[in-house]
Residue frames relative to the residue before (quaternion, step in Angstrom):
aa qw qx qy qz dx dy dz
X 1.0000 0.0000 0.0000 0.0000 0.00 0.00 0.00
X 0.2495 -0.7838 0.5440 0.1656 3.41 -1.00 0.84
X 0.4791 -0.7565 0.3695 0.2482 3.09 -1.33 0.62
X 0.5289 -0.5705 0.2206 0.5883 3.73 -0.44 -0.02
X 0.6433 0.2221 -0.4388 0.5868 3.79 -1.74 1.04
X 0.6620 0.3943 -0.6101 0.1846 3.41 -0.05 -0.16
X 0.8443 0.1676 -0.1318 0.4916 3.77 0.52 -0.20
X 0.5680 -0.5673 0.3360 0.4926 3.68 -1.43 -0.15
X 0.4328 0.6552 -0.5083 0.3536 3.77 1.02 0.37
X 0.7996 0.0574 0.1297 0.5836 3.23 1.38 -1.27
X 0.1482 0.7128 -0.6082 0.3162 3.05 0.24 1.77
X 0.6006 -0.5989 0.5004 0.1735 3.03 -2.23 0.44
X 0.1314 0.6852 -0.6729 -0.2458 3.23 -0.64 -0.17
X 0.4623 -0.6175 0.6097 0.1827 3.68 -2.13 0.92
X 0.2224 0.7740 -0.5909 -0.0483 3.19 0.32 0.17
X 0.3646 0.6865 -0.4704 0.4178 3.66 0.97 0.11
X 0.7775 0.4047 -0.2566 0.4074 3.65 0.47 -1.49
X 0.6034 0.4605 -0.5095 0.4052 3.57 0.73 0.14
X 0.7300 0.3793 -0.3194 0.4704 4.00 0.23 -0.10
X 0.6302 -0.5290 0.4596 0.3342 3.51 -1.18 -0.13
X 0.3680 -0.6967 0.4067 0.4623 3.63 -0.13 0.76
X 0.8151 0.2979 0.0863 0.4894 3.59 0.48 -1.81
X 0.0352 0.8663 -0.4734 0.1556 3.44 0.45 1.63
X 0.5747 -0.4907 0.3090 0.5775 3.71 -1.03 -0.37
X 0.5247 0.6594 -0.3655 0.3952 3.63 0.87 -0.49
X 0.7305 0.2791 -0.3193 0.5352 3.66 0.81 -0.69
X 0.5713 0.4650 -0.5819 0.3447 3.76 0.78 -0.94
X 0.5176 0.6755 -0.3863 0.3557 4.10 1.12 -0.84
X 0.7272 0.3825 -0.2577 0.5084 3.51 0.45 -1.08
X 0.7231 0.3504 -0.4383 0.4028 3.62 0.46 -0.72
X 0.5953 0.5685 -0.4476 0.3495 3.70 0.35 -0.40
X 0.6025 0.5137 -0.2664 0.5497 3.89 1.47 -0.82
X 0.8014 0.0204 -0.3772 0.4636 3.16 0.15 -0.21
X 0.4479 0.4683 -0.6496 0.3977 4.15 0.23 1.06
X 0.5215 0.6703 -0.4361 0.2974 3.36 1.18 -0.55
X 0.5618 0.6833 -0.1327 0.4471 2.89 1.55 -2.07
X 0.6578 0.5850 -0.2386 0.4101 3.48 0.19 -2.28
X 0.8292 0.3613 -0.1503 0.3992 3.79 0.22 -1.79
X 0.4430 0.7221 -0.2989 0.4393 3.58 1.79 -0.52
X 0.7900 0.3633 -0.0213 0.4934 3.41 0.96 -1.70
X 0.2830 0.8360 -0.2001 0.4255 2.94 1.61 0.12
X 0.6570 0.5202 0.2102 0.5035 2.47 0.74 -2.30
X 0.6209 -0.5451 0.4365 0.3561 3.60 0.50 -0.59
X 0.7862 0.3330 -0.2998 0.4257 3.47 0.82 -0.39
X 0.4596 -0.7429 0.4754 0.1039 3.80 -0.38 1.95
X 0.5607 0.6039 -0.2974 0.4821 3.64 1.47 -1.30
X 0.6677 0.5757 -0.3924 0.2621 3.62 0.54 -0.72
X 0.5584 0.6500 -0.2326 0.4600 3.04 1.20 -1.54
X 0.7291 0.5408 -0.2288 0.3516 3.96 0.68 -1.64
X 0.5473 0.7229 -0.2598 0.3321 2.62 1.72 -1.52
X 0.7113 0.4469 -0.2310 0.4909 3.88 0.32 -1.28
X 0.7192 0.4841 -0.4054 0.2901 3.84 0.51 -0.03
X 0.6131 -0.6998 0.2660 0.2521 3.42 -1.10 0.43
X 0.5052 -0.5885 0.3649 0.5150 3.64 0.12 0.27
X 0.6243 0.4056 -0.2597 0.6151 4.13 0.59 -0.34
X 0.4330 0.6339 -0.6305 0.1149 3.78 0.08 -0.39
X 0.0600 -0.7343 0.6288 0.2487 3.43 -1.19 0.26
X 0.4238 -0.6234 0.6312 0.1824 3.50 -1.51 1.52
X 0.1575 -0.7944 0.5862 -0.0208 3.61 -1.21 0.77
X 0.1299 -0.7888 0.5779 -0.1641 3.95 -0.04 1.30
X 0.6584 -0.5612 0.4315 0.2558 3.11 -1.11 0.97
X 0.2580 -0.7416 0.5146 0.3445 4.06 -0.40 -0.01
X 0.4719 0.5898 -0.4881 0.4373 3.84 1.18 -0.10
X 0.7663 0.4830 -0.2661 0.3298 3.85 0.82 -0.98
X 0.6900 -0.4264 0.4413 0.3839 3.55 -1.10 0.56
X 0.8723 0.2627 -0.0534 0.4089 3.35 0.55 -0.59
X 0.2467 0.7974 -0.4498 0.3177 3.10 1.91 0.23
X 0.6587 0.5183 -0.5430 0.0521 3.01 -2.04 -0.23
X 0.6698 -0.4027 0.4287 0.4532 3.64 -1.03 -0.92
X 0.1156 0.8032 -0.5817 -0.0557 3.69 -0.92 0.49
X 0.2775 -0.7889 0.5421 0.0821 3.27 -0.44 1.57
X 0.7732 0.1624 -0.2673 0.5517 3.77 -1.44 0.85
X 0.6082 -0.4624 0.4724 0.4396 3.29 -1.86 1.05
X 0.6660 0.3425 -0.5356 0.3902 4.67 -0.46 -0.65
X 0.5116 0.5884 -0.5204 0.3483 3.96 0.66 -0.43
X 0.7371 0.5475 -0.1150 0.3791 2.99 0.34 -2.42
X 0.4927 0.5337 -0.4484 0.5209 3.96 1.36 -0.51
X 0.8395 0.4860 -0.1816 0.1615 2.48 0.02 -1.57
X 0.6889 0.5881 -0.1553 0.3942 3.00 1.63 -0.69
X 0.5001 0.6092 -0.2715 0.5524 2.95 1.73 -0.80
X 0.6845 0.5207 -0.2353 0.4527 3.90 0.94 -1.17
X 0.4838 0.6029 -0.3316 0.5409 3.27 1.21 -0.82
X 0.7970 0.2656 -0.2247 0.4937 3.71 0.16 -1.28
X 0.5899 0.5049 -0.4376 0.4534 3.82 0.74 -0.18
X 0.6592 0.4697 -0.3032 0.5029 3.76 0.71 -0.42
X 0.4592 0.5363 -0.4965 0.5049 3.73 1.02 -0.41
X 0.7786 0.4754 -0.1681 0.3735 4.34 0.99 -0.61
X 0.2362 -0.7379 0.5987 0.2032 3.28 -0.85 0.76
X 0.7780 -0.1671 -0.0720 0.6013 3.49 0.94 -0.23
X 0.0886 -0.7821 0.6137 -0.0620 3.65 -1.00 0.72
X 0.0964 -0.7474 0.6463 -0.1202 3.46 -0.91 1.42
X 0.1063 -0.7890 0.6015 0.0669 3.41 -0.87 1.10
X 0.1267 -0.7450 0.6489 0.0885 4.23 -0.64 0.43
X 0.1221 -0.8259 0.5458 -0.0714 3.41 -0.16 1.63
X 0.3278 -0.8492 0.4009 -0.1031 3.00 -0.36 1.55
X 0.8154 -0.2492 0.0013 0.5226 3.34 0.79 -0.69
X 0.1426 -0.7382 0.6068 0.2580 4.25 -0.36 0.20
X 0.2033 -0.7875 0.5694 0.1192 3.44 -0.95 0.94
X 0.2777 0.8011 -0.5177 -0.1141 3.66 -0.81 -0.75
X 0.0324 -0.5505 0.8342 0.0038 3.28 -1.71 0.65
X 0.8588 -0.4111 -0.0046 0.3058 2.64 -2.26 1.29
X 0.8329 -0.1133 -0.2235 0.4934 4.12 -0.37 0.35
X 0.6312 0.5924 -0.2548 0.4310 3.63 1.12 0.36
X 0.2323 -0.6794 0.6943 -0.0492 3.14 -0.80 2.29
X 0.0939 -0.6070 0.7845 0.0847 3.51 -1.39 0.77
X 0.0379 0.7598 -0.6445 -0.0771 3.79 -0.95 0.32
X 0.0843 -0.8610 0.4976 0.0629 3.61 -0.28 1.41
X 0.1011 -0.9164 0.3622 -0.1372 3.02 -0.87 1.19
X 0.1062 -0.8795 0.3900 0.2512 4.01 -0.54 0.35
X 0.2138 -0.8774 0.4098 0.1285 3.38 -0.73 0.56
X 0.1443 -0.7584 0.6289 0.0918 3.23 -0.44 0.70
X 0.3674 -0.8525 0.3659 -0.0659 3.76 -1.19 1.48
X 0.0652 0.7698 -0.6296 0.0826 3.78 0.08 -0.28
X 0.1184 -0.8887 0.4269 0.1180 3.63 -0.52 1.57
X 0.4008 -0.6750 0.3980 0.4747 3.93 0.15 0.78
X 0.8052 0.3376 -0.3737 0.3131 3.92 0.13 -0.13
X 0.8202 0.1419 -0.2150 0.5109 3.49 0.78 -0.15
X 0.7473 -0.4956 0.3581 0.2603 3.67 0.79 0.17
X 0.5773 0.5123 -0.2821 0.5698 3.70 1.54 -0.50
X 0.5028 -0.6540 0.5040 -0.2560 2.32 -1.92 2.02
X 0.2044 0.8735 -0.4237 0.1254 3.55 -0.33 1.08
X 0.0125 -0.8398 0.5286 0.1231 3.59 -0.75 -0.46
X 0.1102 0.7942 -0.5720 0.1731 3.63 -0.62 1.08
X 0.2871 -0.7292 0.5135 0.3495 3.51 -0.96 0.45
X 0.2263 -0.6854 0.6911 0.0380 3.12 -1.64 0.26
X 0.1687 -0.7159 0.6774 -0.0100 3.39 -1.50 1.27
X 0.1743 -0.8206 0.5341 -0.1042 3.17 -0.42 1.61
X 0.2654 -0.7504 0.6052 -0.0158 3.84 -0.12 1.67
X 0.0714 -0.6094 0.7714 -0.1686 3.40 -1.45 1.34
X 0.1963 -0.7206 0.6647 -0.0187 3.21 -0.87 1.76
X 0.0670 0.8009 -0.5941 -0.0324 4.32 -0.37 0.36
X 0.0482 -0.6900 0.7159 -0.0957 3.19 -1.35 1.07
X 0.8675 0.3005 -0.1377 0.3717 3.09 -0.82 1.14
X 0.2821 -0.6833 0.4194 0.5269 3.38 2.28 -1.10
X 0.5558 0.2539 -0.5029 0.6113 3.40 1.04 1.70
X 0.4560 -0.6114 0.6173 0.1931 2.54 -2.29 0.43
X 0.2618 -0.8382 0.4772 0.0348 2.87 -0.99 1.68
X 0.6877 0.3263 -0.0666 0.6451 3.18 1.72 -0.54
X 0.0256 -0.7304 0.6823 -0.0209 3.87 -1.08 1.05
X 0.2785 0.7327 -0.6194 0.0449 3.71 -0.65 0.51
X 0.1834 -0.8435 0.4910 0.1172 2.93 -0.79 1.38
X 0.1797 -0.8020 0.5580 0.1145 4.16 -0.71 1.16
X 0.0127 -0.7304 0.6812 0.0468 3.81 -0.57 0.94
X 0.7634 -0.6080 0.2180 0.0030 2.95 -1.50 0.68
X 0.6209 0.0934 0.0465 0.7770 2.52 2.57 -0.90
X 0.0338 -0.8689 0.4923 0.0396 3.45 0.89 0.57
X 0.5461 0.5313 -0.3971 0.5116 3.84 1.11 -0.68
X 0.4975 0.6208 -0.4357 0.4210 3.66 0.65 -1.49
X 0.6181 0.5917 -0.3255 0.4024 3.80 0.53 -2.13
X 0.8582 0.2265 -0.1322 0.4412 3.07 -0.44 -1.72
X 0.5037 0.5521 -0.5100 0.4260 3.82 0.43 0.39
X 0.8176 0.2868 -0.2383 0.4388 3.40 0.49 -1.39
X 0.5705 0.4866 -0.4575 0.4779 3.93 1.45 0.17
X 0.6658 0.4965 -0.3255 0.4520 3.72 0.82 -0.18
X 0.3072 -0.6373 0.6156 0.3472 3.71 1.33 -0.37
X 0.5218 0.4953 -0.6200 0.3132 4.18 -0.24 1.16
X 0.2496 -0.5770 0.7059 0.3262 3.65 -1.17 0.29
């Protein structure tokens, strides 16, 4: 068995090495959404909404209750609310915001408390922001144990 690059069955492509990793375009995006991030912080929820595009599409694991795709900024609300109500309390320790040329990566732990049965968790999660234009057209969120998720929101061991 070959590994990947080792052949044309299973090759790489760089498409990274042809652009600059860390341009003005990303320092741009990452400052909007810390702008955003430290806004909501603060108290104001609107900020955060504020920087997305009217088309964005919200991405969710498909293992979670609340998984799926949510096309346009009332979807992507909604979806996001959808997974905030799945919580009785939810704490998030943002660790690091990355970016290269339209790609924010915000990495991030969470610590959980489900609103229907009482179970407790904590996993990180790397949460991708795709911007075009100085919005975010793209939100996919990648946790670490997503099964772990949808176990301890479903009450299974």
């Amino acid at each position: 068995m070959e590994a990947a690059g080792q052949s044309d069955d299973h090759r790489i492509a760089l498409d990274f090495l042809k652009t600059p990793a860390y341009d003005e375009t990303a320092q741009e995006n990452r400052r909007i959404f810390a702008d955003a991030l430290e806004r909501m912080a603060g108290g104001d929820g609107e900020a955060f909404w504020s920087i997305f595009d009217p088309e964005v599409e919200f991405h969710e694991s498909s293992c979670l209750p609340y998984g799926g795709v949510y096309k346009g900024l009332d979807e992507a609300r909604r979806g996001y609310m959808l997974m905030c109500s799945a919580y009785s309390n939810m704490g998030s320790q943002q660790e690091a915001l990355l970016a290269s040329r339209d790609l924010v990566i915000l990495y991030q732990t969470v610590t959980f408390t489900v609103a229907a049965n009482g179970r407790q968790g904590t996993f990180t999660a790397a949460e991708l922001f795709r911007f075009r234009n100085s919005r975010i057209v793209e939100w996919r969120a990648f946790y670490s144990d997503p099964c772990m998720v949808a176990r301890a929101l479903t009450g299974e061991d």
